[in-house]
Every structure is written in structure tokens, then in C-alpha cells.
N, CA, C and O atoms as a GROMACS GRO file, in nm:
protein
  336
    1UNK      N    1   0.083  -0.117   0.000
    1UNK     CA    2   0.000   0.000   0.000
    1UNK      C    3   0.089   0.124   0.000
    1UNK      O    4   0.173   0.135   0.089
    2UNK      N    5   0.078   0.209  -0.084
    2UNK     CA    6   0.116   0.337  -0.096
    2UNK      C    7   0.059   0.449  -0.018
    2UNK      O    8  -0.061   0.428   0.003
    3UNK      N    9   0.106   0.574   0.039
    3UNK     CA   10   0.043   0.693   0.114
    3UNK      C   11   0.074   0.758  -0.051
    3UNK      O   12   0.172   0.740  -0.123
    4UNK      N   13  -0.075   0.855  -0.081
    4UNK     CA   14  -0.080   0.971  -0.146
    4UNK      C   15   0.094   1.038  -0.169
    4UNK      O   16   0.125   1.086  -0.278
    5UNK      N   17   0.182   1.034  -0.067
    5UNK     CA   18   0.306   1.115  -0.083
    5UNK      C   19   0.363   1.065  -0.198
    5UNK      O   20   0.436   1.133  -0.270
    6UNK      N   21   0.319   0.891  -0.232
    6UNK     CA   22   0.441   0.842  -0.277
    6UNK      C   23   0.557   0.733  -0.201
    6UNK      O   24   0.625   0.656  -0.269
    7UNK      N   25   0.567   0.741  -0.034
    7UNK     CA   26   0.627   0.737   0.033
    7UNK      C   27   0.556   0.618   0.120
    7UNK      O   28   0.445   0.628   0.173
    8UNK      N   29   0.648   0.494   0.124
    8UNK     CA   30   0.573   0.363   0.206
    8UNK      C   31   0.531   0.456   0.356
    8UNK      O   32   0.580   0.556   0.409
    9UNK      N   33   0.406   0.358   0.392
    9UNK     CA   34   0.375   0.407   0.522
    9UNK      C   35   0.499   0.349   0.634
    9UNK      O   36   0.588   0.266   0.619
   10UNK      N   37   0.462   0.426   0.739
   10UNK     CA   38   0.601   0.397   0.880
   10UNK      C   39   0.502   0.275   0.979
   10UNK      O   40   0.436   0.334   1.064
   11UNK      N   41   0.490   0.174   0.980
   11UNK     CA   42   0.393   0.094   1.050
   11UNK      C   43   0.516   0.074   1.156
   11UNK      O   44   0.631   0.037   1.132
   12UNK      N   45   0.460   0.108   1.272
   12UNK     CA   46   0.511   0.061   1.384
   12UNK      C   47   0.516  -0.109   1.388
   12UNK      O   48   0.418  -0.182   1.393
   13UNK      N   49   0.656  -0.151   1.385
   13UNK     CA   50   0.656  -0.318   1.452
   13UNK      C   51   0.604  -0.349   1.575
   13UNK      O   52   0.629  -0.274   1.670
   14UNK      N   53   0.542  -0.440   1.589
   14UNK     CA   54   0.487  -0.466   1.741
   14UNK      C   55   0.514  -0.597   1.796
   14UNK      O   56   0.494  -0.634   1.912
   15UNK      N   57   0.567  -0.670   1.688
   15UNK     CA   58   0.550  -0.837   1.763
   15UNK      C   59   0.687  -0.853   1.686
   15UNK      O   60   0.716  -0.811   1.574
   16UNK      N   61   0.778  -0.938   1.791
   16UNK     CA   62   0.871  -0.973   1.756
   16UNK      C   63   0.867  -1.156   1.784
   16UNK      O   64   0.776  -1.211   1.844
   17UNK      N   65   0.979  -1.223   1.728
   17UNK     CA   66   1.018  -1.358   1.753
   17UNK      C   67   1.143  -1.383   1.804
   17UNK      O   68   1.221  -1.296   1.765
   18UNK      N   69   1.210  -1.485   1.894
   18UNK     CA   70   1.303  -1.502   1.945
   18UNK      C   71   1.314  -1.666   1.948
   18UNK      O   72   1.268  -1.732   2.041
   19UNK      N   73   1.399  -1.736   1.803
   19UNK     CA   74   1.400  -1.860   1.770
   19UNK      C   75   1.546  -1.872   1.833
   19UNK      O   76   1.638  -1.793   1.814
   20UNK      N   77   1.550  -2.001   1.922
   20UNK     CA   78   1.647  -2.043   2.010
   20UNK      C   79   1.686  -2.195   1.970
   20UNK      O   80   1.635  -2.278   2.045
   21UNK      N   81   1.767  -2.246   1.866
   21UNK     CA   82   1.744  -2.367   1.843
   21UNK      C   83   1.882  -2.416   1.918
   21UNK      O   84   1.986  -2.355   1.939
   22UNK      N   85   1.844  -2.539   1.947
   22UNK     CA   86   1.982  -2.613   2.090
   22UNK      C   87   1.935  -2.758   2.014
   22UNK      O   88   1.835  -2.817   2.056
   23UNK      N   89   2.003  -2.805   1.916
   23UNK     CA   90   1.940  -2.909   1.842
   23UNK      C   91   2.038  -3.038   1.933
   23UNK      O   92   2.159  -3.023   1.947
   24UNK      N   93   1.963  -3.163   1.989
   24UNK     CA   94   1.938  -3.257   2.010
   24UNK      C   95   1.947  -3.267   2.153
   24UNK      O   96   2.013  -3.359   2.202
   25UNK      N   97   1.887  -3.182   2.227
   25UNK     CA   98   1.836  -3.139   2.398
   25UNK      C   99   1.683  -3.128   2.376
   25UNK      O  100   1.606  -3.086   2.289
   26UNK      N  101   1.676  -3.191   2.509
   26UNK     CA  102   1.488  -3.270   2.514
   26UNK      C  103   1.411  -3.186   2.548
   26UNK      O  104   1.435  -3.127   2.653
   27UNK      N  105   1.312  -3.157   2.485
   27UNK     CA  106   1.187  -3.043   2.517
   27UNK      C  107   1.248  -2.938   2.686
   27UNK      O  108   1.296  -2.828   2.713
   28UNK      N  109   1.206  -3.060   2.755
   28UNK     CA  110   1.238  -3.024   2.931
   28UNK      C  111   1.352  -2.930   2.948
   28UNK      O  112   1.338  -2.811   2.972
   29UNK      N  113   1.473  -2.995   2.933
   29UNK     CA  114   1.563  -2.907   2.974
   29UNK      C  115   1.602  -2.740   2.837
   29UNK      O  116   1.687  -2.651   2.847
   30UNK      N  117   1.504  -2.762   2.735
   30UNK     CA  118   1.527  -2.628   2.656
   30UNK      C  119   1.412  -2.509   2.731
   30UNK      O  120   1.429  -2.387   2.737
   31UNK      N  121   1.296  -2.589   2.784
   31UNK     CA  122   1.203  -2.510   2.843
   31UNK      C  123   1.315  -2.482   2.971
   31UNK      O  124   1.387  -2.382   2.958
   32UNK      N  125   1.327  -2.548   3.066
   32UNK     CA  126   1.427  -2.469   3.158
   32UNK      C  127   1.523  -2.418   3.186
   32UNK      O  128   1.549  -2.358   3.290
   33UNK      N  129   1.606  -2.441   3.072
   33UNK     CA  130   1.724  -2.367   3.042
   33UNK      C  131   1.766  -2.216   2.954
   33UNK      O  132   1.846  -2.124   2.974
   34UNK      N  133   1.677  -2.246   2.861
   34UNK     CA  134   1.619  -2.162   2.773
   34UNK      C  135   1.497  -2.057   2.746
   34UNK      O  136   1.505  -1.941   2.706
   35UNK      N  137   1.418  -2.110   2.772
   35UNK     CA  138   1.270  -2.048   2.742
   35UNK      C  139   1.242  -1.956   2.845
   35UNK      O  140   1.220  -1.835   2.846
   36UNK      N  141   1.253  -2.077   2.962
   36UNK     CA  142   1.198  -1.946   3.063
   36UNK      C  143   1.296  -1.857   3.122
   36UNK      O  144   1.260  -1.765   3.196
   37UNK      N  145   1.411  -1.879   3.095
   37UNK     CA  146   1.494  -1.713   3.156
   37UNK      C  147   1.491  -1.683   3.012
   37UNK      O  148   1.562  -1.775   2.971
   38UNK      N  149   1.462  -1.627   2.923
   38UNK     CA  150   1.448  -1.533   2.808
   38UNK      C  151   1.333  -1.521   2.871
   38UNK      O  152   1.344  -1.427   2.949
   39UNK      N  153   1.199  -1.579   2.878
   39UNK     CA  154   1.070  -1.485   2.944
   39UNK      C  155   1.042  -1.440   3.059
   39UNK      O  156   0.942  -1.377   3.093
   40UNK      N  157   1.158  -1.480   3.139
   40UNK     CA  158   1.172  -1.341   3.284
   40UNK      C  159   1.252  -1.255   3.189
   40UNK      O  160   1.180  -1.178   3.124
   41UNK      N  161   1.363  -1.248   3.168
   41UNK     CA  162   1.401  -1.111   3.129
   41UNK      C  163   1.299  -1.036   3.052
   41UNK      O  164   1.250  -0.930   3.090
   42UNK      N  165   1.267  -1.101   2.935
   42UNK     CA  166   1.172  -1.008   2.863
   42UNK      C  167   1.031  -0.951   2.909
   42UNK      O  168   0.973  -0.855   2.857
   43UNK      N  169   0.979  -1.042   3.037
   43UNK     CA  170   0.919  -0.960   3.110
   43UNK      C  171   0.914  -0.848   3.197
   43UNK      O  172   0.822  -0.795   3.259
   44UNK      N  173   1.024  -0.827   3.188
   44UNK     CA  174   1.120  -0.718   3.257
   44UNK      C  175   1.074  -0.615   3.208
   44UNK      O  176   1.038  -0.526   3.284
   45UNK      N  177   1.061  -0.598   3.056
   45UNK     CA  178   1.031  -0.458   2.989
   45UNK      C  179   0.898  -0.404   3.031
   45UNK      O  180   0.799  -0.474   3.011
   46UNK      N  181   0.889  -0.316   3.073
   46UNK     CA  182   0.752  -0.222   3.081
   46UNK      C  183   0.679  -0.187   2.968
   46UNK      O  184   0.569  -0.141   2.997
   47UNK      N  185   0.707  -0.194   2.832
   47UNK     CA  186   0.654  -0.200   2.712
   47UNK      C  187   0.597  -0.308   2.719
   47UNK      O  188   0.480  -0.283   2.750
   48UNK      N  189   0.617  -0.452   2.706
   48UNK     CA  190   0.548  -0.518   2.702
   48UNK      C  191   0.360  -0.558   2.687
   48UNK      O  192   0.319  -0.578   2.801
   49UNK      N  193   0.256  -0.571   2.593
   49UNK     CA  194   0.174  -0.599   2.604
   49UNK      C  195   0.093  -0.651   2.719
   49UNK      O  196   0.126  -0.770   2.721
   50UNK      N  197  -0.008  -0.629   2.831
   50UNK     CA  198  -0.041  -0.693   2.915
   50UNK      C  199  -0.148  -0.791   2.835
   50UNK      O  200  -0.236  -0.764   2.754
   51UNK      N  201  -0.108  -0.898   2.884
   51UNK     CA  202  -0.208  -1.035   2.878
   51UNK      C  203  -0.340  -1.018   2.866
   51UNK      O  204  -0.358  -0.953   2.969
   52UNK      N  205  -0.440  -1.027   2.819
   52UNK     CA  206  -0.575  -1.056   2.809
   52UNK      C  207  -0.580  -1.217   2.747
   52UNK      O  208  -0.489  -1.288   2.704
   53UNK      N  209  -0.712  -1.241   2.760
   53UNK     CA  210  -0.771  -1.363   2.690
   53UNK      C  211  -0.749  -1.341   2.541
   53UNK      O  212  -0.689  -1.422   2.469
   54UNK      N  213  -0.785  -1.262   2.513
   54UNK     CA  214  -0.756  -1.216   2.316
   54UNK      C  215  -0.634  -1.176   2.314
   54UNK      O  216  -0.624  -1.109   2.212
   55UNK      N  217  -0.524  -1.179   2.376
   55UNK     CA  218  -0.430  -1.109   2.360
   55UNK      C  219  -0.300  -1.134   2.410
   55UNK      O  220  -0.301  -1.181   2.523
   56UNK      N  221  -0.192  -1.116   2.361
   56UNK     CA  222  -0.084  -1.236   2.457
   56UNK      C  223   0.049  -1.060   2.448
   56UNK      O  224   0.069  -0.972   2.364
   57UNK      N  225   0.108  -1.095   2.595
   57UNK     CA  226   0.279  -0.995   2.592
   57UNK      C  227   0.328  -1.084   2.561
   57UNK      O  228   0.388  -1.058   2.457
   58UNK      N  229   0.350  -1.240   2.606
   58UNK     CA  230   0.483  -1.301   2.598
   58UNK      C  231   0.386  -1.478   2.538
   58UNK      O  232   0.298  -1.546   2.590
   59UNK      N  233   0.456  -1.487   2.423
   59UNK     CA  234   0.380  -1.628   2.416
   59UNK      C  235   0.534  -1.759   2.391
   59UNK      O  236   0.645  -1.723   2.352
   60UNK      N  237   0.514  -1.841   2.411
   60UNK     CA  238   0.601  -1.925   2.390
   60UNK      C  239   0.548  -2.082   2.364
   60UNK      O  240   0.442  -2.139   2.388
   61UNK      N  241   0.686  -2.128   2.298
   61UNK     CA  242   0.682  -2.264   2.214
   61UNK      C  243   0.772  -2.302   2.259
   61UNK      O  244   0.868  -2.224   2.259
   62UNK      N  245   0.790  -2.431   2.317
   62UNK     CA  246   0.912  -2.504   2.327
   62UNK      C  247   0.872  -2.690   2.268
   62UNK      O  248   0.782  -2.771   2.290
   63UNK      N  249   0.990  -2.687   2.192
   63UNK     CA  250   1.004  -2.829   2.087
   63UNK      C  251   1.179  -2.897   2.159
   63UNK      O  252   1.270  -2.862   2.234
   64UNK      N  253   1.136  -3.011   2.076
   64UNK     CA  254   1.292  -3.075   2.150
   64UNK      C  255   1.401  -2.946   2.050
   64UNK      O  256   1.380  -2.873   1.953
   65UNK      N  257   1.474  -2.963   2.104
   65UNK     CA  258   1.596  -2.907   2.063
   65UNK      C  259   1.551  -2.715   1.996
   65UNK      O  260   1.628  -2.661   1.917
   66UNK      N  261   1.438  -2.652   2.039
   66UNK     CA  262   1.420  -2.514   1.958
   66UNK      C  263   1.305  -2.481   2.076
   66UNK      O  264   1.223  -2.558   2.125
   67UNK      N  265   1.326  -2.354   2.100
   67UNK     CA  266   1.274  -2.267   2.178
   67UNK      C  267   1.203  -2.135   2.074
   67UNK      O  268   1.262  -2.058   1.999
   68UNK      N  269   1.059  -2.144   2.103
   68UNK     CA  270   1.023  -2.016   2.024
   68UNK      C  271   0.934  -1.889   2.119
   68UNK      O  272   0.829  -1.913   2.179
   69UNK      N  273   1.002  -1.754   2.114
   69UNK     CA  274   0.943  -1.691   2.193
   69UNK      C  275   0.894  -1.579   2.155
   69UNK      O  276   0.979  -1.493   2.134
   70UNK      N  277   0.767  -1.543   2.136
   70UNK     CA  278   0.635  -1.423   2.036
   70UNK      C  279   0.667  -1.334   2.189
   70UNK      O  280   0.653  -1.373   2.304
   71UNK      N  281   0.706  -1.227   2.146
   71UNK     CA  282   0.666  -1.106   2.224
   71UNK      C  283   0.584  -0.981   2.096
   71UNK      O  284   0.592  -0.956   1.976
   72UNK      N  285   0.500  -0.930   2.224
   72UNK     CA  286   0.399  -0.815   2.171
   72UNK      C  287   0.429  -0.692   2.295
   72UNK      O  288   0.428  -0.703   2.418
   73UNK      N  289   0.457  -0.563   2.200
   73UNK     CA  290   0.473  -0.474   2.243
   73UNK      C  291   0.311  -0.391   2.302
   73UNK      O  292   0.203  -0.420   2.251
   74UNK      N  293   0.322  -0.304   2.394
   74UNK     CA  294   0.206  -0.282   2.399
   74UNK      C  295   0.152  -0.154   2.329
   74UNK      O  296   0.240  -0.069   2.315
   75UNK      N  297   0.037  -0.121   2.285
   75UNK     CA  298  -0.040  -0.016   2.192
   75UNK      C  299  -0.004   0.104   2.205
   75UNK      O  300   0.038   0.176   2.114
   76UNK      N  301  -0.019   0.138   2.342
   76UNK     CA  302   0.036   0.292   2.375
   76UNK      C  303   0.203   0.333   2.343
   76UNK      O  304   0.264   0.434   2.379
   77UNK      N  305   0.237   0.249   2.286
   77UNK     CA  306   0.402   0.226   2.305
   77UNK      C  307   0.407   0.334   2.126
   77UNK      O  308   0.356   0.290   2.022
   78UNK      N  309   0.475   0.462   2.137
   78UNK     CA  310   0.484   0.549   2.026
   78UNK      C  311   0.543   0.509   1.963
   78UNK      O  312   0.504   0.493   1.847
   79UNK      N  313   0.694   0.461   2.010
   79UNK     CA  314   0.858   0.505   1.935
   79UNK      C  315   0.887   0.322   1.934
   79UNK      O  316   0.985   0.309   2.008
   80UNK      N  317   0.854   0.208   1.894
   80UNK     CA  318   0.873   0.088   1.874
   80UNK      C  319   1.008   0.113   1.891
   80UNK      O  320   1.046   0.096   2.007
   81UNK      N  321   1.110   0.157   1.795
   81UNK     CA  322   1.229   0.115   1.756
   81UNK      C  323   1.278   0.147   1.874
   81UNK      O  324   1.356   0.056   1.903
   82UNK      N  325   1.275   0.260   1.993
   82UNK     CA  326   1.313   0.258   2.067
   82UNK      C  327   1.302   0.172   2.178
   82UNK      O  328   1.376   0.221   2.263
   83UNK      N  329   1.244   0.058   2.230
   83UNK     CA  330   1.167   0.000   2.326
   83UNK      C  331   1.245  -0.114   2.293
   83UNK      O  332   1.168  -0.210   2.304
   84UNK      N  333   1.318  -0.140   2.270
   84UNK     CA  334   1.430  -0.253   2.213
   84UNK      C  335   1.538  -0.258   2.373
   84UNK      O  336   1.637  -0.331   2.378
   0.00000   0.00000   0.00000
């Protein structure tokens, strides 16, 4: 989609991914080694999305050997690039 200027629109990023692959370590120890201290720290941020039922800050996947972690920034959040 184009703006009238000519000029792509500036869409704020809001959801990021954080793929952690530790290939041939068993579900268990990637969830506790891995997964969940990346989702304390990243709960750390005050940007962060708060949780609703429709709505996730921190979502996560853990597989044998790969850790996957969806963060969502939250709405009121202006300056994305900064909130890093």
C-alpha cells in the first residue's frame, strides 16, 4: 500500500520472535534452560503488552531441541524502535 506522498507508510513493529534452536536437547531441559529465563528477562520490559484472553505480551513454544518466543509490544508504546 502506498500513502498519497508516494512514500511507504512507517507501521510501527509490534511483535517480535526469538527462535532459540539447541538441536538434540529434550523439550524439558530447553524449556528450563532456555525459554523461561528469556521470558523473565523479557518480562522485565515495561513495554510489554499486558495479557488478556484475546491477547498475549509473551507467548512461547518449546520443541525438542528449539525454543520459540512471540513477544507483543504494547499499543500505547509510540517510538517501537526505541523499546528494544
Amino acid at each position: 500500500m502506498r500513502c498519497r506522498s508516494g512514500k511507504d507508510p512507517d507501521l510501527p513493529v509490534r511483535v517480535a520472535v526469538a527462535l532459540t534452536p539447541w538441536p538434540g536437547v529434550k523439550t524439558q531441559e530447553v524449556e528450563q534452560l532456555v525459554t523461561r529465563p528469556i521470558e523473565e528477562k523479557i518480562a522485565e520490559n515495561s513495554y510489554i503488552h499486558p495479557a488478556t484472553a484475546a491477547d498475549y505480551g509473551i507467548r512461547s513454544i518449546t520443541l525438542p531441541g528449539l525454543s520459540i518466543i512471540y513477544v507483543q509490544l504494547a499499543e500505547n508504546v509510540a517510538d517501537t524502535k526505541k523499546t528494544v
